[in-house]
Structures are given as structure tokens and as C-alpha cells.
C-alpha positions as CSV (number, residue, x, y, z in Angstrom):
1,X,15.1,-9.3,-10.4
2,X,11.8,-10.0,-12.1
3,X,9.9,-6.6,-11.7
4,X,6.8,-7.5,-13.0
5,X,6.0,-9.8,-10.0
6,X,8.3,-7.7,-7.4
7,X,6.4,-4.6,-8.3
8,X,2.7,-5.2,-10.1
9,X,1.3,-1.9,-9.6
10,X,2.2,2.0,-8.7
11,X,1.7,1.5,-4.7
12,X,4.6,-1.1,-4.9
13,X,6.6,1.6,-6.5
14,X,5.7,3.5,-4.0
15,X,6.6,1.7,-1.4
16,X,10.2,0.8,-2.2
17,X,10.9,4.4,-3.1
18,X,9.7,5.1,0.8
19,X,12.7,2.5,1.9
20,X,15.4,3.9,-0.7
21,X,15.1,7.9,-0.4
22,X,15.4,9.7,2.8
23,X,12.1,10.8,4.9
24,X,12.4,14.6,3.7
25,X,12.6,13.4,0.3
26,X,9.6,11.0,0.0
27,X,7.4,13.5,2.1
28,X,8.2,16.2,-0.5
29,X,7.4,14.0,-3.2
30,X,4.1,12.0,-1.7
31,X,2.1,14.8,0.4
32,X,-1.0,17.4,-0.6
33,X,-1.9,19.8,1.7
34,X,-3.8,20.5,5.1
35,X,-5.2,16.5,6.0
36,X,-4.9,15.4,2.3
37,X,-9.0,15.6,1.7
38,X,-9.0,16.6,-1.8
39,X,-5.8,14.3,-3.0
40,X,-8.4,11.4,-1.6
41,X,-11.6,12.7,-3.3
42,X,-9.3,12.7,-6.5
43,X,-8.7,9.1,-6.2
44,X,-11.8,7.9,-4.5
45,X,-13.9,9.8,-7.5
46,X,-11.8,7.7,-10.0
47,X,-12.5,4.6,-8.2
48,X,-16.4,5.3,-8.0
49,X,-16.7,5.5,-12.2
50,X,-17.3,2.0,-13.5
51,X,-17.6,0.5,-17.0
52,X,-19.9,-2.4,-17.9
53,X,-17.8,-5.3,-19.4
54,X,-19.0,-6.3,-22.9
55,X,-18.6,-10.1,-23.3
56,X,-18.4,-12.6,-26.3
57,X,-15.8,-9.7,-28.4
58,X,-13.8,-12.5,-29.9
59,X,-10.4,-12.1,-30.2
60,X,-8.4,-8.9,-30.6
61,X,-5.6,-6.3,-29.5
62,X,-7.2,-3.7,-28.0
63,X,-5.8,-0.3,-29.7
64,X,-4.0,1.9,-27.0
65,X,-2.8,5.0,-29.6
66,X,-3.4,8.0,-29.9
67,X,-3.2,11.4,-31.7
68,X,-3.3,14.6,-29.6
69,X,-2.2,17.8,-30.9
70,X,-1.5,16.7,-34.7
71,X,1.2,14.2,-33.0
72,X,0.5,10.2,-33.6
73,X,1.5,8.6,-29.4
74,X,1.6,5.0,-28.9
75,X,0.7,5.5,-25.7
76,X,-2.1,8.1,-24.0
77,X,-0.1,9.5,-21.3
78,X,3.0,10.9,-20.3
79,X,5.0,12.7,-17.6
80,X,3.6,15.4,-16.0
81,X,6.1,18.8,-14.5
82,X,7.0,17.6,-10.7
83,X,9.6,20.6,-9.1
84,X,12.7,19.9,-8.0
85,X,12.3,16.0,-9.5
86,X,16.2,15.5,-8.9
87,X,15.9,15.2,-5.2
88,X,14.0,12.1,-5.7
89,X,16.6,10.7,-7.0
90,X,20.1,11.4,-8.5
91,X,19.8,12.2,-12.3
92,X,16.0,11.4,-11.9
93,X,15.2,14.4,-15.1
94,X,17.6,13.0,-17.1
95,X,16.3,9.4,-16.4
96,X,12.7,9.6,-17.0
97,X,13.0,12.3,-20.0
98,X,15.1,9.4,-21.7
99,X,12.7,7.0,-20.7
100,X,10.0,8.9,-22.3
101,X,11.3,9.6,-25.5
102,X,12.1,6.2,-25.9
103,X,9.0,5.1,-25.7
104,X,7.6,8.1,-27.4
105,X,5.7,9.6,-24.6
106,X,6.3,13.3,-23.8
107,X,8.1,14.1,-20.2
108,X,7.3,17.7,-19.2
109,X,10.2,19.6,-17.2
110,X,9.4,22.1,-14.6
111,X,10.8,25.4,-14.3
112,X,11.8,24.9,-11.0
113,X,13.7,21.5,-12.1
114,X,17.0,20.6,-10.8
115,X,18.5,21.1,-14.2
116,X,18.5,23.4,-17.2
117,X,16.7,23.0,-20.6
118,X,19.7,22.6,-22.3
119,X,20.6,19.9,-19.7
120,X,17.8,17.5,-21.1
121,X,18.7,18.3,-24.8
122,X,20.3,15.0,-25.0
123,X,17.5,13.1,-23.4
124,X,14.1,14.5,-24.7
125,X,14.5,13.6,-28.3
126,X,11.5,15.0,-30.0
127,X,9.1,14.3,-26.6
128,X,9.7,17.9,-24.3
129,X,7.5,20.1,-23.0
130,X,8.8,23.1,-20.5
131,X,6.3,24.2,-17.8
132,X,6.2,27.8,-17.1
133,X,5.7,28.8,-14.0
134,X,5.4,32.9,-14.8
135,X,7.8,35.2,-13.6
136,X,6.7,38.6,-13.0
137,X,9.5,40.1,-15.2
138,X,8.4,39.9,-18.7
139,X,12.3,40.0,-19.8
140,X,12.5,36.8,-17.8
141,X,9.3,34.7,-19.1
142,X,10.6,35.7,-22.6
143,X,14.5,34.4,-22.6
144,X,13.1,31.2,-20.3
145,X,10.9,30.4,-23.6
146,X,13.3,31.4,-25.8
147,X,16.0,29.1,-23.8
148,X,13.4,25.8,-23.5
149,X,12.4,26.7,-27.4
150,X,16.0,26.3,-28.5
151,X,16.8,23.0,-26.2
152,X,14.3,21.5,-28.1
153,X,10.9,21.8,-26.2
154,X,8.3,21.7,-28.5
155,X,5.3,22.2,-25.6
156,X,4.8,25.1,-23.1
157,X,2.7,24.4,-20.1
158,X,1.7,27.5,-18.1
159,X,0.7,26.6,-14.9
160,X,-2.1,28.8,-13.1
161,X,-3.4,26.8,-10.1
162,X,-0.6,28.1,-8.2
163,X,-1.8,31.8,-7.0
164,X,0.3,31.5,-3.6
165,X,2.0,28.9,-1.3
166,X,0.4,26.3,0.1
167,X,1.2,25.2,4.0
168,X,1.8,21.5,2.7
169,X,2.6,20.3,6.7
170,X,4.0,17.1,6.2
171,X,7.0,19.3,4.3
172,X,6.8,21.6,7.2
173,X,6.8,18.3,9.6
174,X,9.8,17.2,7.9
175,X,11.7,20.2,8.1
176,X,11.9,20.1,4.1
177,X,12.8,23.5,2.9
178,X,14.0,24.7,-0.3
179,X,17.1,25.1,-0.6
180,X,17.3,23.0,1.7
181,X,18.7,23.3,5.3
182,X,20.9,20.6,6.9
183,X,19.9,19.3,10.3
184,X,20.9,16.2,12.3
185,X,17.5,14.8,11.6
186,X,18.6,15.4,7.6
187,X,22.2,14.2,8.0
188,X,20.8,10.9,9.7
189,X,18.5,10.3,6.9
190,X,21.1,10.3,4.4
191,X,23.7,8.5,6.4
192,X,20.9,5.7,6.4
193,X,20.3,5.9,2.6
194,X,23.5,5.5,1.6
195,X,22.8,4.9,-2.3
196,X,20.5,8.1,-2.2
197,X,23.2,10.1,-0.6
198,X,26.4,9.2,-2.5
199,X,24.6,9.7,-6.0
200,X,23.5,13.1,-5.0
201,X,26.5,14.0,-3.8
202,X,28.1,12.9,-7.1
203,X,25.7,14.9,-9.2
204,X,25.7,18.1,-6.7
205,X,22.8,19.1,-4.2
206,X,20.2,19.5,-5.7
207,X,19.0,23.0,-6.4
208,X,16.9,25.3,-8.7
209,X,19.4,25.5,-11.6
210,X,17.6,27.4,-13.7
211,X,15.4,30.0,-11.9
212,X,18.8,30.7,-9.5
213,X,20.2,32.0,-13.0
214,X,17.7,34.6,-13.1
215,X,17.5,35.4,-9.4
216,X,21.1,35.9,-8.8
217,X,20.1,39.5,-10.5
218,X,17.8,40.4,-8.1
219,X,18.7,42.6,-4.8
220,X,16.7,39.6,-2.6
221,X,18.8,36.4,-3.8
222,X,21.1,34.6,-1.5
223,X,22.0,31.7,-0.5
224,X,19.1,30.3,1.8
225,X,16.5,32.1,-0.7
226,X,13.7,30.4,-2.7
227,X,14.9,31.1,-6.3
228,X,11.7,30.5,-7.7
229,X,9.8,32.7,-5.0
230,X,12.0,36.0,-5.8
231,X,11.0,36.0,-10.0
232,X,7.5,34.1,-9.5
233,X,4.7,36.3,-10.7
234,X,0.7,35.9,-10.8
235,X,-0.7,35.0,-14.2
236,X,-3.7,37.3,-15.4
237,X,-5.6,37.2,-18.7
238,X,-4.1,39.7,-20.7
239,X,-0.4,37.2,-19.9
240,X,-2.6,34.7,-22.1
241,X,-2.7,36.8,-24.8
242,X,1.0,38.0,-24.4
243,X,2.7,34.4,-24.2
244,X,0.1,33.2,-27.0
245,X,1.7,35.7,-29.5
246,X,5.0,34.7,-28.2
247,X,4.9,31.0,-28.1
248,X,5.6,29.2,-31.7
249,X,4.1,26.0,-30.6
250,X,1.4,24.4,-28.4
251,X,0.5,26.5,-25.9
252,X,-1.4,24.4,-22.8
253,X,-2.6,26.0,-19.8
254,X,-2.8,23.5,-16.7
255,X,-4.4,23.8,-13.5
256,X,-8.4,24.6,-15.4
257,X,-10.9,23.0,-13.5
258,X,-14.1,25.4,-14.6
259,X,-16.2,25.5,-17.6
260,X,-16.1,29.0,-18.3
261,X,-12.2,29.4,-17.7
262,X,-11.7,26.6,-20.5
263,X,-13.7,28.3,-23.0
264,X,-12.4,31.4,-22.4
265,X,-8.8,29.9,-23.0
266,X,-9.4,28.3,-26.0
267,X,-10.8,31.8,-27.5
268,X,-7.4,33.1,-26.6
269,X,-5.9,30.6,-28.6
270,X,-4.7,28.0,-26.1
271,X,-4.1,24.7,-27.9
272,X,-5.2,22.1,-24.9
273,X,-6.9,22.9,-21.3
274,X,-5.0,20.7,-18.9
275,X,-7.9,20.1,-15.9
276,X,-5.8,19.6,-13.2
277,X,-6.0,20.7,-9.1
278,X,-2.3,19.8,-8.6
279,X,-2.9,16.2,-7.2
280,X,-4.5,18.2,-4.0
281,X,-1.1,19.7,-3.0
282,X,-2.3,23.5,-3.2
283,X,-5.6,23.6,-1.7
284,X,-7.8,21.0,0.2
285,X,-11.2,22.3,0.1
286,X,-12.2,22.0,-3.4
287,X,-14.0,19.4,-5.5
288,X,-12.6,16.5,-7.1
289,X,-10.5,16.8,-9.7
290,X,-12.3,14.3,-12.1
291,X,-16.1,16.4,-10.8
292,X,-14.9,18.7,-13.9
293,X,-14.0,17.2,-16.8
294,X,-17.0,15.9,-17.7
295,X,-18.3,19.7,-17.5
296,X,-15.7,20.9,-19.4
297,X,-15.8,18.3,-22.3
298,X,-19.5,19.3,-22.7
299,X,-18.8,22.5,-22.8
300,X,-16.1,22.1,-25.3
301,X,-16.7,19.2,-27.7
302,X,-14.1,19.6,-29.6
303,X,-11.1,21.1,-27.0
304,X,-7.9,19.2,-26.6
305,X,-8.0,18.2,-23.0
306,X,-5.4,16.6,-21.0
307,X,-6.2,15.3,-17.2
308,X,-4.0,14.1,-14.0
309,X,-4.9,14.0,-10.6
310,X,-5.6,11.0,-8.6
311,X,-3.8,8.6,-11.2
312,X,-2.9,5.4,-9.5
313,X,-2.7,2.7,-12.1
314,X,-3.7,1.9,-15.9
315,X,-7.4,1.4,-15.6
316,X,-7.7,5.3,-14.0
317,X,-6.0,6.5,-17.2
318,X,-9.1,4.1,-19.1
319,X,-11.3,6.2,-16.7
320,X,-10.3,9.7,-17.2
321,X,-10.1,8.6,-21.4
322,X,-13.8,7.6,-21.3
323,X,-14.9,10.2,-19.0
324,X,-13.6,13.5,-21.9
325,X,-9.6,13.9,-21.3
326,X,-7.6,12.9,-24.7
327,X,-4.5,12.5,-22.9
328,X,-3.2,11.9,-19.3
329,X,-0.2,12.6,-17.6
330,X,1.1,11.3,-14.3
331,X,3.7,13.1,-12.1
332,X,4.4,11.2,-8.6
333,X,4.5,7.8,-10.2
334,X,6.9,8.3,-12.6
335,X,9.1,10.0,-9.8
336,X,8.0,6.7,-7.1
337,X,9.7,4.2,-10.1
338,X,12.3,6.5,-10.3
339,X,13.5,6.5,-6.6
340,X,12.4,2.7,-5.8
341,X,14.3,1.2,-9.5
342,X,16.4,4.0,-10.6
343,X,17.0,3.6,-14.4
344,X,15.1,0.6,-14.4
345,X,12.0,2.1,-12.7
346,X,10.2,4.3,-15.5
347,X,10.6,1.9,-18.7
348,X,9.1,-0.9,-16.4
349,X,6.3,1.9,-15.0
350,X,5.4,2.7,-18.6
351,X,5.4,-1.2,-19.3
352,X,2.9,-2.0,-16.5
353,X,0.5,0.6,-17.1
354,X,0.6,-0.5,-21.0
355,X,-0.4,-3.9,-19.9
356,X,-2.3,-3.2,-16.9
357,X,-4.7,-0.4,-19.7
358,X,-4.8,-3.3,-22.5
359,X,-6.1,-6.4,-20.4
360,X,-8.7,-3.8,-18.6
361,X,-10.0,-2.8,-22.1
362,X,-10.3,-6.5,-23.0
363,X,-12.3,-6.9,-19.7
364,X,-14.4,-4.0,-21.0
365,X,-14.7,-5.3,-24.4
366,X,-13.1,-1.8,-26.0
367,X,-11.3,-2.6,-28.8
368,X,-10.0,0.8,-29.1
369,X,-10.1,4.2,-26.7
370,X,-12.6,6.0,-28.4
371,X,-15.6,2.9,-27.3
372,X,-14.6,3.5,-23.8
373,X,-17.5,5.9,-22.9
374,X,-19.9,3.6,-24.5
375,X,-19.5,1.1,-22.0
376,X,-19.4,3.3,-19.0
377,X,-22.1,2.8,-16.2
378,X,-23.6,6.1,-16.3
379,X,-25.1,6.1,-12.7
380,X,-21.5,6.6,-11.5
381,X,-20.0,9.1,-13.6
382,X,-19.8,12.5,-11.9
383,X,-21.9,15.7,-14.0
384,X,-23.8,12.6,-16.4
């Protein structure tokens, strides 16, 4: 199968993950919340920034490295935390975490993963970052840093754009629940997705492994409860300062989208503001993603700023770059290769968005990242 020409781009991906994973499956993966507004505005404000091509550049290979955090990447992205990623498909942690370190890109594991830290041990190499979301024991947070720590995550991510729930209705249409509750609607789905069906069966159903260690010591837990509901806490400001004194390592807070929260962060000692609005699945009455990170790299000239949101292919990376982010990281299309290609899916993702980012910057005439904002049309760059 010649991938390159079977699936170009992200929305190809996409689309053969719809056919391979079951309906309940790909609507917890692809939706936002309430009619989807703000996951649109993400990508239509990515769309709307434009560069002006430079011509007569002669020949060269355009530069796609980068350093971020004191670490040397050959690539500017990576894989951003997606929960429960192993519904997507069988093994799918364990499959893009290798593909990541083997291209030397960092994958970022969620705490409410289908598998342990020490699960991806094997897999992340030198490349893994563990996403916190808080628990509101303080016992908890610390042995879940301590565990990630020792597995060999280097990064910790605390995520703080998720205060509460959000409705998400296609889920809710899809009678999607975690853990999740068989139905006939569910049993037909996997009876029609065979592959999908016997893989996860092989590796288990999939389930919060690592919060349900943790909540099975808590009065509420049972068997049809949300693991990750019964610890979950609210992050405040003084937990900044707590898990900043705690954490050897980077420290990255994602989920920033003002000004004032960013520079109040890195005074605190966070190492890199991740502006973020979680790909529109929380809330849909806010601003594009992309409206603040112009604000916030003006604010902060010299932060360490990652992005994501609204990522659909190379040249939105090129975008977000020249617009104040040093690094991106994409979530749902590293999880779309994974369930349309399986193994195959992320090392030919990362490939296409390599080659996608280098013939775009030799459109542009950039012969390296950094002259990317130079040749931005200015008239359509949000907060400029």
C-alpha cells in the first residue's frame, strides 16, 4: 500500500479511521462540545493567517529543527495527552509513544490513559511527558509524579482548562460513557469492526488503569464509576507553587489562553505556557484558540510557548510557529493515523507533516523557522 498517495493529508486519516473503529469510538475521539463553534473558529482562524511567498531563494533545505526547553528536536511538534487513547485503537499508547521516540518527538500520556506509566517505559525512550490532571488528594498528585518520574517522564503537563465536565452531545448521542456500558447499538458496532473488536479484546477493555488504582481507595469507586471523576480536584494558584517545588523537571501548564494568567505562571516558575482551549471540546463560547498567542508572545518575549488547537496539517504548524508558539503538538491526528493504519499510521503521519512543513516553507521562501514571521501578511494575523 503506497500511503503517501492513499492518504496525503490528516482528513484522509480521518476518514479511514471513521470506517475501521466503531461509531462510539470515533465520536469520542473527533467531537467538541455544544454545535462545535469554537473547534471551527480554531481551524478557520488558522486558515485566515497567510504568508507572502518570497521568490528567486535559490536552492536550499529549508531547516525544520528546533530547540525547546534546552532539548535539540528535529521536528517542532509532537503528541499532545488525548484520555483514554487506547479505545482508539488496540495498543494505540504503546504505538504512537514508540513512534515518537523514534523519531525523536515527545508523546505526552494522559492520566486518564488506558495504561500505566510504567507500561510505556519501554516505548518512550527519552521523549515522555505525563499530563496531570490534579487530584484533589495531595497524597495522590505526589506518588502519580513520583510514579511517571521513575518510568521515565522527563515533562509534567498540568492541565487547567478543565474546571468541570463538559456536555460533549455527540458522546452523549452515542451512548459513550466511561467505563463504558454495553448496549446492542455498542455490540453491533463491534460485531461490524471486527479488527477493532478482536484486538481490544486481546489487550483487555479498555479502562482507566491508572486513576482506578487510586480510586479503588475511595468509599465511591465501583464498577460503573468514573475513576478519574472520584480523585479529580480543581487546580488553584497556591497548587502552582506546590507542584513547582515538587517537580524536578519541566513543569508546563496547558490550557493558558490569557496574557495575564501566562505571566503570572512563569513568575511561579512554570517552564512553558501551553495556549491551548482543548481543541473546543470543553467550552464553545470562547474565542479562537490562535486569537491569543499572539497576545501572549507580546507579553512574554521570551516565554517558552507551546500551541495546539485547530491543527489540521503541516502548514498550520508553519502558522502557529510564525505567529509566537516554539513548539506544537497535535492530539486527534496522531490518534486518526492510529486507528485508520495502526502501526503504520503515526511514522507515516509524522512523515507527511515533515514533508508537507518543508515544501510550504520553500513556497514561502523560509529557509529556516525563525524567518517565518517575516513573511507573514500582517493584515491577517489576529492581535497584529
Amino acid at each position: 500500500m503506497d500511503l503517501d498517495t492513499r492518504f496525503p493529508a490528516i482528513s484522509d486519516l480521518r476518514a479511514r479511521a471513521r470506517r475501521r473503529v466503531p461509531h462510539f469510538v470515533f465520536e469520542y475521539l473527533d467531537s467538541a462540545t455544544g454545535v462545535e463553534d469554537q473547534h471551527h473558529r480554531n481551524m478557520d482562524a488558522l486558515r485566515a493567517v497567510h504568508f507572502d511567498p518570497a521568490v528567486l531563494q535559490g536552492p536550499y533545505e529549508p531547516d525544520l529543527s528546533t530547540t525547546f526547553l534546552g532539548r535539540d528536536y528535529p521536528l517542532p511538534f509532537g503528541c499532545a495527552p488525548v484520555g483514554m487513547s487506547g479505545i482508539m485503537w488496540p495498543r494505540a499508547e504503546k504505538i504512537i509513544s514508540a513512534a515518537c521516540r523514534d523519531a525523536g518527538l515527545p508523546y505526552s500520556m494522559s492520566t486518564v490513559a488506558t495504561v500505566t506509566p510504567e507500561d510505556l517505559t519501554a516505548t518512550i525512550g527519552d521523549q515522555g511527558w505525563f499530563q496531570l490532571y490534579m487530584p484533589s488528594d495531595k497524597g495522590i498528585r505526589s506518588e502519580m509524579m513520583t510514579r511517571a518520574k521513575a518510568a521515565g517522564f522527563t515533562h509534567l503537563i498540568l492541565t487547567v482548562d478543565v474546571p468541570v465536565d463538559s456536555r460533549r452531545e455527540r458522546q452523549r448521542r452515542a451512548n459513550l460513557t466511561i467505563p463504558p456500558k454495553i448496549t446492542p447499538a455498542m455490540i453491533w458496532a463491534m460485531l461490524t469492526h471486527p479488527e477493532w473488536t478482536l484486538g481490544t479484546l486481546k489487550e483487555g477493555i479498555p479502562s482507566l488503569k491508572f486513576v482506578e488504582e487510586f480510586a479503588r481507595d475511595t468509599p465511591e469507586y465501583n464498577s460503573i464509576a468514573h475513576a478519574g471523576h472520584i480523585i479529580r480536584g480543581q487546580p488553584g494558584w497556591s497548587d502552582i507553587d506546590e507542584i513547582r517545588a515538587e517537580w524536578d523537571g519541566p513543569f508546563l501548564v496547558k490550557g493558558v489562553q490569557e496574557a495575564s494568567d501566562a505571566d503570572r505562571l512563569t513568575k511561579a516558575g512554570v517552564d512553558a505556557i501551553w495556549v491551548s482551549n482543548h481543541t473546543g471540546r470543553q467550552f464553545d463560547g470562547g474565542p479562537a484558540c490562535l486569537d491569543a498567542l499572539p497576545r501572549i508572545r507580546d507579553a512574554l518575549p521570551d516565554a517558552s510557548i507551546i500551541y495546539d488547537s485547530g491543527i489540521t496539517g503541516g502548514l498550520d504548524i508553519l502558522r502557529a510557529l510564525a505567529l509566537g508558539a516554539d513548539f506544537v503538538m497535535l492530539g486527534r491526528a496522531f490518534h486518526y493515523a492510529v486507528g485508520a493504519l495502526a502501526e503504520k499510521g503515526p511514522p507515516h503521519l509524522i512523515d507527511m507533516l515533515k514533508d508537507d512543513m518543508t515544501l510550504a516553507m520553500g513556497n514561502i521562501g523560509a529557509k529556516s523557522l525563525s524567518e517565518l514571521k517575516d513573511r507573514l501578511v500582517r493584515e491577517t494575523v489576529p492581535g497584529l
